[in-house]
C-alpha positions as CSV (number, residue, x, y, z in Angstrom):
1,X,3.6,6.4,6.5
2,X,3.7,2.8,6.4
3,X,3.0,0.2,8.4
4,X,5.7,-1.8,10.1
5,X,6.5,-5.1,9.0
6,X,7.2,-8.4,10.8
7,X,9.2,-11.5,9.0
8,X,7.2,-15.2,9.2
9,X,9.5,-18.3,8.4
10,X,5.8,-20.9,7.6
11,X,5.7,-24.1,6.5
12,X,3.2,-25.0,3.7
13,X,2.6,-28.0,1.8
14,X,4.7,-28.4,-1.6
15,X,1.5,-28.5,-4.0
16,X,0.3,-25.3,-2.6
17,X,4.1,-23.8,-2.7
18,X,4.0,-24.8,-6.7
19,X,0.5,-23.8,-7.5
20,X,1.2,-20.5,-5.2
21,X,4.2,-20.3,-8.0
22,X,2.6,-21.2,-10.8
23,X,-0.2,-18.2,-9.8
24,X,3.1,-15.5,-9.2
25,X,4.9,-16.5,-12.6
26,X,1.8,-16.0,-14.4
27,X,0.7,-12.4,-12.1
28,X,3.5,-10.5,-12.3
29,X,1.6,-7.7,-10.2
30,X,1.6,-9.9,-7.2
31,X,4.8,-10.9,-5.0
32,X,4.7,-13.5,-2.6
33,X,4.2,-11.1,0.5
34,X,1.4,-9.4,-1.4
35,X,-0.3,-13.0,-2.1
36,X,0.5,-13.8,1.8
37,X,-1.2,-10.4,3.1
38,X,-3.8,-11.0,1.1
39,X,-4.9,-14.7,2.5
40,X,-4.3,-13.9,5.8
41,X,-5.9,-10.9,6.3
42,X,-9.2,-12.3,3.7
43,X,-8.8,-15.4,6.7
44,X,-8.9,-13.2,9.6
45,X,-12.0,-10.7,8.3
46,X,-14.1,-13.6,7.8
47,X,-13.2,-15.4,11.7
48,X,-11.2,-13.0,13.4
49,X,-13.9,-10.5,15.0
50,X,-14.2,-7.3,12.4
51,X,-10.8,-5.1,13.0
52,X,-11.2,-2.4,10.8
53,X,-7.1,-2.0,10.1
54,X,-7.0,-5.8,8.8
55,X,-9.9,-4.5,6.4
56,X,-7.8,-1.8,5.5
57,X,-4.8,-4.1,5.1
58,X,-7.0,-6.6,2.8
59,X,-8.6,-3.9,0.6
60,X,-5.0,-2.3,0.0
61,X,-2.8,-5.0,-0.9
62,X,-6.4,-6.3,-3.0
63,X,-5.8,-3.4,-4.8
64,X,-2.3,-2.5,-4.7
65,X,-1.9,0.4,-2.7
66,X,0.9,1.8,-1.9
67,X,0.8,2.8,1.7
């Protein structure tokens, strides 16, 4: 069973939009919302306080698995 999902409208500056891009053009594994997942849950293991289920969310989309 997977986990549910919530939609984010974010703002980011246009070089890291076009080098985000550039990255996904050139990955064709990776989606945007994989990329996204990825940073955010990397961001909140390393200052966020240890929850084990963002590990678990890091280490899958790391690795692709499907939930």
């Amino acid at each position: 069973m997977s986990s549910p999902m919530v939609s984010l409208l974010v703002e980011i500056p246009e070089e890291l939009h076009e080098s985000l891009q550039g990255y996904l053009e050139s990955h064709a594994a990776w989606s945007q919302q994989r990329a996204f997942c990825a940073a955010l849950s990397l961001f909140l293991m390393q200052n966020g306080g240890g929850d084990r289920r963002v590990n678990r969310i890091y280490l899958d989309t790391l690795f692709d698995y499907a939930a």
